[in-house]
C-alpha positions as a Python dict, from the first residue, in 0.01 Angstrom:
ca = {
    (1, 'X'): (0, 0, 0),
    (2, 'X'): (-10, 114, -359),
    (3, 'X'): (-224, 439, -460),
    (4, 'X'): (-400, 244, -780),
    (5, 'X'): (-673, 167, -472),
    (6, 'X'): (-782, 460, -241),
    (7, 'X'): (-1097, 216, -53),
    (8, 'X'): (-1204, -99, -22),
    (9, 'X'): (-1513, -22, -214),
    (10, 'X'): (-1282, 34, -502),
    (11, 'X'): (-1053, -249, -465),
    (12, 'X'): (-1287, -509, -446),
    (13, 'X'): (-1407, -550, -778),
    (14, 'X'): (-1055, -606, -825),
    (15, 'X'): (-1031, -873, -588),
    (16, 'X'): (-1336, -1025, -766),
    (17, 'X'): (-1162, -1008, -1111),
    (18, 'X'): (-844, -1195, -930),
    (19, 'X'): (-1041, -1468, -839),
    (20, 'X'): (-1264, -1574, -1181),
    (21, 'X'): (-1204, -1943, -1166),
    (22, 'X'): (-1424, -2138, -987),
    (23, 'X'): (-1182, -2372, -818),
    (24, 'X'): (-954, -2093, -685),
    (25, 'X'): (-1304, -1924, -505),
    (26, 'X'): (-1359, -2304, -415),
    (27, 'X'): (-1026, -2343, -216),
    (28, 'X'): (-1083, -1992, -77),
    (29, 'X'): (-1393, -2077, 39),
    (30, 'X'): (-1289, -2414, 188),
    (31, 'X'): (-956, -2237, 364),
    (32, 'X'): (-1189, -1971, 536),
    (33, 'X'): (-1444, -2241, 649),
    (34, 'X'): (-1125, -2432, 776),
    (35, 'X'): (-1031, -2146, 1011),
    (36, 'X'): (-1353, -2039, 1108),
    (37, 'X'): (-1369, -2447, 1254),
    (38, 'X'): (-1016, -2451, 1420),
    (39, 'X'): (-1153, -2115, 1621),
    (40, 'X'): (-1478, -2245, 1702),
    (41, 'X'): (-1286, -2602, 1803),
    (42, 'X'): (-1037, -2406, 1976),
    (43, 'X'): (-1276, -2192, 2171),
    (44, 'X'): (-1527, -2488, 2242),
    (45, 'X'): (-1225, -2684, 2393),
    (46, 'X'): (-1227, -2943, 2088),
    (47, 'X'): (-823, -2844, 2025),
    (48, 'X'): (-608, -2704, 2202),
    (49, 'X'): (-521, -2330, 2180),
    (50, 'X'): (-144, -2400, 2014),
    (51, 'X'): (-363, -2473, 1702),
    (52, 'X'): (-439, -2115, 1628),
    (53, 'X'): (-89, -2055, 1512),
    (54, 'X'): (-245, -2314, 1227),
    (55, 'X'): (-487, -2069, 1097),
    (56, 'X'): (-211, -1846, 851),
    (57, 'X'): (-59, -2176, 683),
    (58, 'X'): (-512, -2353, 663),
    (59, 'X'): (-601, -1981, 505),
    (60, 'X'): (-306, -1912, 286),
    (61, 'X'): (-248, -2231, 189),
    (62, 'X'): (-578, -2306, 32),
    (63, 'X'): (-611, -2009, -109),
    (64, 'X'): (-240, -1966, -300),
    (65, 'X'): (-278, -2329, -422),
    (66, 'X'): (-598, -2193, -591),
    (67, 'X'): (-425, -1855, -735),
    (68, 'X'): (-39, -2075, -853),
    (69, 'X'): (-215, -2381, -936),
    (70, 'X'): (-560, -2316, -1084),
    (71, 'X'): (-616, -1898, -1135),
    (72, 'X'): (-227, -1873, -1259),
    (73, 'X'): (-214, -1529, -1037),
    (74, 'X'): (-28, -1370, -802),
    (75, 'X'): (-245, -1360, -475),
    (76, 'X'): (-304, -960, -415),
    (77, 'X'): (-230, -1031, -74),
    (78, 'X'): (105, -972, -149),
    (79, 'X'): (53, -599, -297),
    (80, 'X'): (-282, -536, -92),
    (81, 'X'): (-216, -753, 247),
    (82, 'X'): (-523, -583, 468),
    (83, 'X'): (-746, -500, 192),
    (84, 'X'): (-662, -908, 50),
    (85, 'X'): (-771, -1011, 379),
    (86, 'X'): (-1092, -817, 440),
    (87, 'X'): (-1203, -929, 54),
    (88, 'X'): (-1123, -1285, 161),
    (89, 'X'): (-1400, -1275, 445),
    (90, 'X'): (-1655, -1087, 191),
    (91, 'X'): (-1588, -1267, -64),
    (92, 'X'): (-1693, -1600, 161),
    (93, 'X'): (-1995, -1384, 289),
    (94, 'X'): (-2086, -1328, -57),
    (95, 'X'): (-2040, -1695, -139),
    (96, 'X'): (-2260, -1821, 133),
    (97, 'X'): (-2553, -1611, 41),
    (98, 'X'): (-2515, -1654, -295),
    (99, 'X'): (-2442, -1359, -447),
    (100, 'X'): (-2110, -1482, -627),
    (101, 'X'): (-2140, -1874, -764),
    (102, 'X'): (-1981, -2165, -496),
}
């Protein structure tokens, strides 16, 4: 991991800045709901447990098509893989209660 970031408190404004267009945070948003639904059908006994080795391409997937297609980024996940992932889910927590526009 670079040194430009020595927290998470510090990288995630960051993170935020990375993800200004509305559509990208959209397909974010919709990728994380995704997986949170294959665990939840996985665990209830809806699909089978194999699925769970869908969750990387239904996460990723949604959100790079948001960063290439509509933010015209490179994903930080590829510089900042744990802190990426750890903004993802607070950046959907932040979504659902509002504090950062759907």
């Amino acid at each position: 991991m670079s040194d430009k970031f020595t927290s998470f408190d510090e990288f995630y404004p960051y993170y935020l800045s990375e993800h200004s267009n509305r559509t990208c945070r959209r397909l974010h948003y919709t990728g994380s709901a995704l997986v949170l639904g294959v665990i939840a059908a996985v665990v209830l006994g809806r699909l089978p447990p194999i699925m769970l080795f869908s969750i990387p391409v239904i996460g990723y997937g949604f959100a790079w098509v948001g960063h290439f297609v509509f933010e015209k980024n490179r994903p930080a996940t590829f510089t900042y893989p744990l802190w990426s992932l750890m903004g993802d889910w607070v950046m959907f927590k932040d979504m659902l209660i509002g504090r950062i526009r759907f």
